[in-house]
N, C-alpha and C positions, 0 to 999 in steps of 0.2 A: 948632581946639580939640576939635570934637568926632566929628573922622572916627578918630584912632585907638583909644578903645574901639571904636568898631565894624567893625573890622580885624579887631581881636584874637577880636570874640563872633564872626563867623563862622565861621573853624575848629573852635570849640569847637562852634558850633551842629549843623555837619556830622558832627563824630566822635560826636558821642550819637545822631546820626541813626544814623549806619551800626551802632553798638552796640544800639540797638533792634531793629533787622531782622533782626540775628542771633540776639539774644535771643528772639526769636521763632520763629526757625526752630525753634530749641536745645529750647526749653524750651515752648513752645505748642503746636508742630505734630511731636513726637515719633513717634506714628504713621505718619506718612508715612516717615519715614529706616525704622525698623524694618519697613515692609512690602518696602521695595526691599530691605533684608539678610535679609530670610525666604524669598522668592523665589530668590534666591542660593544659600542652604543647601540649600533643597529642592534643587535640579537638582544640585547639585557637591556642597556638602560632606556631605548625609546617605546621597544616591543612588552618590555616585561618577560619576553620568553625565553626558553635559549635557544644558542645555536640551530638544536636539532629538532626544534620542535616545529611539527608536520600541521598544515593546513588542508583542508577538505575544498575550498572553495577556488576552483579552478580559475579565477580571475584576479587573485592576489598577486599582484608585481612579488616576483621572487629577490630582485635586487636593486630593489627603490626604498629608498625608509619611509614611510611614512608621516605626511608635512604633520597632522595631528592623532595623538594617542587622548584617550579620553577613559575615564572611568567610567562607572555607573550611567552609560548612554540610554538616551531616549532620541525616540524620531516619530514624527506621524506623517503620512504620506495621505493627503485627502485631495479631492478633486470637484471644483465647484459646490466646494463647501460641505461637500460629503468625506467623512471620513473613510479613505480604504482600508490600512493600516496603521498598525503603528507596533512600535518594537521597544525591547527594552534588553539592555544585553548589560554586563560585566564589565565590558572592555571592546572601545570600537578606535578602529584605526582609519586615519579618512587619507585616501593618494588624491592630493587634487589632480594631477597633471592624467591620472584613466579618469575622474570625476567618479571612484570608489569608493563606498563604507565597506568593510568588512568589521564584523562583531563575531565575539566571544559569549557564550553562556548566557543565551536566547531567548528571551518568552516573546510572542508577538499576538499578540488579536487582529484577526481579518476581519472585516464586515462586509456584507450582502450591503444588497439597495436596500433593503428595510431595519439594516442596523444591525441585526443579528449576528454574534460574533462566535467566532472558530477559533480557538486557542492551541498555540504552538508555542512547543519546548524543543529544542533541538540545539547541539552543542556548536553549530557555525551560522552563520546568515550574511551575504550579500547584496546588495544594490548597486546602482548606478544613479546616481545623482540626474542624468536626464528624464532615467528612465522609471517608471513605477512599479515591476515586477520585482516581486522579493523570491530571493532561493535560500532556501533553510539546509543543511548539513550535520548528518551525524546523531543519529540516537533520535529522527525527527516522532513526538511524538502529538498527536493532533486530537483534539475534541470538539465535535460539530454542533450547532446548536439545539439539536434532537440528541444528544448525549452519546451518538457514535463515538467511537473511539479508533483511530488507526494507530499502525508505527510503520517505518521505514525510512530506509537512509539519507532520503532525497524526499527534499516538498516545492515546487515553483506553485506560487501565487499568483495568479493573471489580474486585476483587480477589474480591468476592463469588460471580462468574459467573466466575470466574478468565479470565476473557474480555478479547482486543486489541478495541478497535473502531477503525476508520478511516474516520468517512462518507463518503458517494457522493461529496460537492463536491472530496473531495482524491484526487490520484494515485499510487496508490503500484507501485512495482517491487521484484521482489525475487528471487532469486536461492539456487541451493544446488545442490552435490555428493549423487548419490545412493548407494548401498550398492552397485549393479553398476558403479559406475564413469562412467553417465551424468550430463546436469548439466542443469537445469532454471531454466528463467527467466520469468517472467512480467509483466506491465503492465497494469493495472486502474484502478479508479475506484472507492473504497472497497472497505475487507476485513473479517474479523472472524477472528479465532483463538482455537479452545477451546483452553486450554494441557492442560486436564483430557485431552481427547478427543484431542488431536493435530488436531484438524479447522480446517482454513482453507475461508472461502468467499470467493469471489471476488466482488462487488455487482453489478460492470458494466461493458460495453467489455472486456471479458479479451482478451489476447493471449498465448498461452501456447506456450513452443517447449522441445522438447526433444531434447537434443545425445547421441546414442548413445556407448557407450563406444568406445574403440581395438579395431579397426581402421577401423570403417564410418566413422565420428563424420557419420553420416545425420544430417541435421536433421528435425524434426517443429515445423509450426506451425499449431496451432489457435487459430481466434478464434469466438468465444461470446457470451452475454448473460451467463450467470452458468458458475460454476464451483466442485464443490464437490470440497476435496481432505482425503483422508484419509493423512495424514501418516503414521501406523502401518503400514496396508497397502500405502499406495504407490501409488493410486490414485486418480485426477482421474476426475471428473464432470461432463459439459459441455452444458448444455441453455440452453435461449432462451428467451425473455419471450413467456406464453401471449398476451397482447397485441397483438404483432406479426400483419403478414397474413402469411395461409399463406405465400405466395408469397416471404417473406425471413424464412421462420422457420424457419432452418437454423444448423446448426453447421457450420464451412465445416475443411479440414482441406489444408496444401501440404506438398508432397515436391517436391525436383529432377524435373521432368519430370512432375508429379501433383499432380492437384487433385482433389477429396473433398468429398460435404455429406450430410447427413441432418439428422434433428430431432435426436439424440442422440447422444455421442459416450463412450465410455468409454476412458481411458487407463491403461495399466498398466505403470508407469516404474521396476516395479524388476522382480521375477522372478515368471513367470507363473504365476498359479494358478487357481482355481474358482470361480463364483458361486454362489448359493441353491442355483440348479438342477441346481448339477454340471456344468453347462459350463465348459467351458476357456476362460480369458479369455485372449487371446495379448497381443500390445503395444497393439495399439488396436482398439476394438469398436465401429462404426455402427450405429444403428440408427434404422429408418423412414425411407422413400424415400430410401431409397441412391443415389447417383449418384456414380460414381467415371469419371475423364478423363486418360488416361495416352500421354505421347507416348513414341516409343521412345528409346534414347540416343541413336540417331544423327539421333536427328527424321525416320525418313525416314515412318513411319509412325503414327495414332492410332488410340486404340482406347478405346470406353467402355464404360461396365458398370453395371449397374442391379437391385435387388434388395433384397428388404427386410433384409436383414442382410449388415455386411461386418468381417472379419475379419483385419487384418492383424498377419503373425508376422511382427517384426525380424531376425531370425535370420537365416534361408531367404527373407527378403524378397520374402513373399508375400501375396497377394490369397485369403480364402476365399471364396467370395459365396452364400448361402441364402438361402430362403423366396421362390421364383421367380425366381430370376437369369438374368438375359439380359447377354450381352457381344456388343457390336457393332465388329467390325472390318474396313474398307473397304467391301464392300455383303454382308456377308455376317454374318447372326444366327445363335449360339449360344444351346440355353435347355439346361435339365437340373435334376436336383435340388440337385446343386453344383458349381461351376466354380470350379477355381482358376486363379489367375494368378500365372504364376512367373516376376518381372519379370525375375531377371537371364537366367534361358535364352531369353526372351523367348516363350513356349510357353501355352499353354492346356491342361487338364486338366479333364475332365467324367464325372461322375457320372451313368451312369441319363441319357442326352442324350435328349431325347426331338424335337427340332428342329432344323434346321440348311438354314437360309434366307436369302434374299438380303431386305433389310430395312432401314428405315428408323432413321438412329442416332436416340438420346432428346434431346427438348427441353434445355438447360443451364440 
């Protein structure tokens, strides 16, 4: 008689269970469901990106959403009605609460005081909404408006200093056609570029080569501590860190068949002309303890040279050598007031000789 009510109360018992649990989930512990679907939105739906995907630009809030996502961004950033820059990216994200843009998929034009603009591609870019410096990230690549060209990971913009900067930590290369028709290429370790001045300096490590025009197309490869290049006149400056010992504090300089050091080195990669002093600057200019080491084309012989100033003209592809120049070949010393060396007749030329002795070649 009395087993079937209590058949029937426990299904009924059961389904109020199970309708509590839910009811609880539903309606008591609502926080939990909403933080798994705010999670969600941040990575995919406000970002477009996902989860995992990694940023360059060390000022992006890691876990703030961003108040606005934007497509197809633009922005110009000018100053008493001069334009500095202006950007155009893919996809920008603004945090008002840092006053930060951060953008995607980059082009930006910088301009100089007189307009003149530098084009940058680079796959990140941020600002600050105070502030007016732009930083570029990732594959930065740059075109000046003399038709240089750089790359390297990292670009800051100064617009005040109309100044590139690239610290020492990152590598940049960069490359250009000159006005006589040679080409010019470099590899460094931090750079800086006056856009005002035309002036690039090299920071460190510099490897620097330069490709003569048709017919020679001579290669020239200097390496250096620093390097400073005046874009207008066409002329590189290439000295060493007063820090080093004597003994490796050279600017070292290769040719097919030669090799070259002193402390100083000047180069003159478009068409030649004069210093302060009125001296003729030909294509490359050594100077202090000159050591030049030349084998002949056919190898069959070497010959070195020593002096405190060395002069080479690409042209006539020749050796000038001043300020006590000695050239040593097989056991036999040449000195004078100046020696040339005229590599293709393969011949020697001397000024005022004042010695001509069997002798010891120089140290390397």
């Amino acid at each position: 008689m009395n087993s079937r009510p209590k058949s029937k109360l426990r299904p009924w018992l059961l389904g109020s269970v199970a309708l509590l649990v839910m009811v609880q989930l539903l309606v008591l512990k609502p926080a939990l469901l909403e933080d798994v679907r705010t999670v969600r939105l941040t990575a995919e739906a406000v970002t477009g990106l996902p989860a995992t995907a990694v940023t360059l630009a060390p000022a992006v809030p890691r876990n703030q959403i961003p108040e606005y996502t934007i497509e197809s961004f633009r922005f110009a950033s000018s100053h008493r009605g001069k334009p500095q820059w202006q950007i155009h990216a893919q996809k920008a994200f603004m945090f008002n609460r840092s006053q930060l843009v951060h953008t995607r998929g980059v082009v930006a034009q910088l301009y100089d005081n007189e307009g003149r603009v530098t084009e940058v591609q680079a796959d990140e870019a941020q600002y600050f909404l105070k502030k007016r410096d732009l930083e570029l990230f990732g594959n930065v690549k740059a075109r000046f408006p003399d038709g240089f060209e750089t790359e390297s990971p990292y670009l800051r913009y100064l617009p005040a200093e109309e100044s590139v900067r690239i610290p020492t930590q990152y590598e940049v290369t960069g490359s250009g056609a000159e006005k006589d028709g040679s080409r010019t290429t470099f590899n460094s370790h931090g750079m800086s570029f006056d856009l005002g001045q035309d002036e690039v300096r090299l920071l460190q490590n510099v490897r620097f080569e330069i490709e003569q025009a048709a017919p020679n197309r001579r290669k020239t490869r200097i390496e250096s501590d620093q390097c400073r290049v005046d874009r207008g006149h066409q002329l590189a400056e290439f000295t060493m860190t007063a820090t080093r010992p004597l003994a490796d504090r050279f600017v070292k300089i290769r040719q097919t068949n030669l090799f070259a050091r002193s402390r100083t080195a000047d180069l003159r990669y478009g068409q030649p002309g004069v210093d302060a002093s009125g001296t003729k600057l030909e294509f490359l200019t050594l100077r202090e303890d000159v050591f030049v080491r030349e084998r002949s084309t056919d190898q069959s012989s070497l010959r070195y040279a020593t002096g405190g100033r060395a002069d080479f003209e690409a042209r006539s592809n020749t050796f000038t050598l001043r300020e006590f120049p000695q050239v040593y070949q097989d056991r036999d010393t040449i000195t004078g007031d100046v020696i040339r060396i005229l590599r293709d007749q393969d011949t020697v030329e001397v000024e005022n000789s004042n010695a001509f002795s069997e002798g010891k070649k120089p140290r390397e």
